[in-house]
C-alpha positions as CSV (number, residue, x, y, z in Angstrom):
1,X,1.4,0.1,15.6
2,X,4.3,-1.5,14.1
3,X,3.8,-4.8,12.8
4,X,6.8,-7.4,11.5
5,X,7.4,-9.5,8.4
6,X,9.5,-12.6,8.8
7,X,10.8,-14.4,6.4
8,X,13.5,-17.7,6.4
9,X,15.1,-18.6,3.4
10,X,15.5,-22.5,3.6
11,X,16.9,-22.8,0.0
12,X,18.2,-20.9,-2.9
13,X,17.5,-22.5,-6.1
14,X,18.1,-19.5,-8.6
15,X,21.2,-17.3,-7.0
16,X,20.8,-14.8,-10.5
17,X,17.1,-14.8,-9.5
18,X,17.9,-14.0,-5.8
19,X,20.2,-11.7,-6.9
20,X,18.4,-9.4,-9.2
21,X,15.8,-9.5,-6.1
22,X,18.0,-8.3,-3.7
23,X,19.0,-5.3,-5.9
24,X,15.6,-4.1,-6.7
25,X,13.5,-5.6,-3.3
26,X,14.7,-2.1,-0.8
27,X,12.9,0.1,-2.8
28,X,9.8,-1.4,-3.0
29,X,9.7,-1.6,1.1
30,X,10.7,2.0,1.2
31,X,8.0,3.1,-0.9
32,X,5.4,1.8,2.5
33,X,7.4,2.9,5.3
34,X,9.5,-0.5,5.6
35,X,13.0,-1.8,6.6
36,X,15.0,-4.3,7.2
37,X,15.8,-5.3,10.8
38,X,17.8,-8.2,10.3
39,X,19.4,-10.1,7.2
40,X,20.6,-13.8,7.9
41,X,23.5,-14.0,10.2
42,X,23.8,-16.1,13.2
43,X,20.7,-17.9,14.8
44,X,21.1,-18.8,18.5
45,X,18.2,-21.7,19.4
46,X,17.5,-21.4,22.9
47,X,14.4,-22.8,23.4
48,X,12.7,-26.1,21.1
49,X,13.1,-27.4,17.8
50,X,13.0,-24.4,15.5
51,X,16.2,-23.3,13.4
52,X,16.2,-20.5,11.1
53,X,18.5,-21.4,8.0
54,X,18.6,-17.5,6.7
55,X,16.0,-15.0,8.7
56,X,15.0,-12.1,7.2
57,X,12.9,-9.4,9.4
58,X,11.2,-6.5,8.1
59,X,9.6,-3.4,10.1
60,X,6.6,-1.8,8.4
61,X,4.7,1.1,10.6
62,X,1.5,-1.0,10.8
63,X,-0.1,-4.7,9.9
64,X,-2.1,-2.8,6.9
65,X,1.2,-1.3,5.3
66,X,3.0,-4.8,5.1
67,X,0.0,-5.9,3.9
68,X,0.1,-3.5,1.1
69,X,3.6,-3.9,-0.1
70,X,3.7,-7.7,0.0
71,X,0.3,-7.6,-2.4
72,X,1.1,-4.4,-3.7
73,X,2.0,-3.9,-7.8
74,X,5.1,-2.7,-7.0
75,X,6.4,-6.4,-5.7
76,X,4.3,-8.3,-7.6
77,X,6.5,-9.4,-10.5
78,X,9.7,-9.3,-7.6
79,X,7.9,-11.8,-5.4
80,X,7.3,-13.5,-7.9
81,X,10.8,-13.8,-8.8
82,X,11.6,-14.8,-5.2
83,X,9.1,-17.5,-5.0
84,X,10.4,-19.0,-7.9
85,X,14.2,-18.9,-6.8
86,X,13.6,-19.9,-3.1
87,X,12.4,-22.2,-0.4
88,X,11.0,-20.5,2.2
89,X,8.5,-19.5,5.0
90,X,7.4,-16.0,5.9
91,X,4.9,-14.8,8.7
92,X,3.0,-11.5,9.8
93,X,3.8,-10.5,13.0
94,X,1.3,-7.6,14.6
95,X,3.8,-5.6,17.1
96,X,2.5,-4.1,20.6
């Protein structure tokens, strides 16, 4: 069952950082059956109070293989990297 990881990006504070992340991050989710869905762009609020400032959405093929790559070695020393150079909120989403 396909499960989703969703992150916004409310503030970069290291573009080099965010940078050197972006070039290395895609083959890290390959490497558990991941991929990107959607990268920033346009947010339409259609309903409340909540406003993405740069959504990310990621498709893995199950809760336990998201699970894996966000803890895994592999992105360790990358999410780090993000953490460091970003504001942000991310979620797990289990799909139907």
């Amino acid at each position: 069952m396909a499960a989703y990881c969703i992150f916004d990006i409310l503030r970069v504070k290291d573009a080099a950082a965010m940078e050197c992340y972006r070039t290395h991050v895609l083959a890290t989710i390959d490497r558990y059956g991941g991929r990107f869905l959607a990268i920033g762009g346009p947010c339409e609020l259609i309903e409340g109070n909540v406003k993405p400032t740069f959504p990310i959405v990621i498709e893995f093929p199950s809760l336990r293989q998201a699970h894996l790559w966000y803890d895994s070695a592999d992105y360790r020393d990358l999410k780090a990297l993000r953490l460091a150079a970003v504001d942000s909120n991310a979620v797990f989403i289990q799909g139907l």
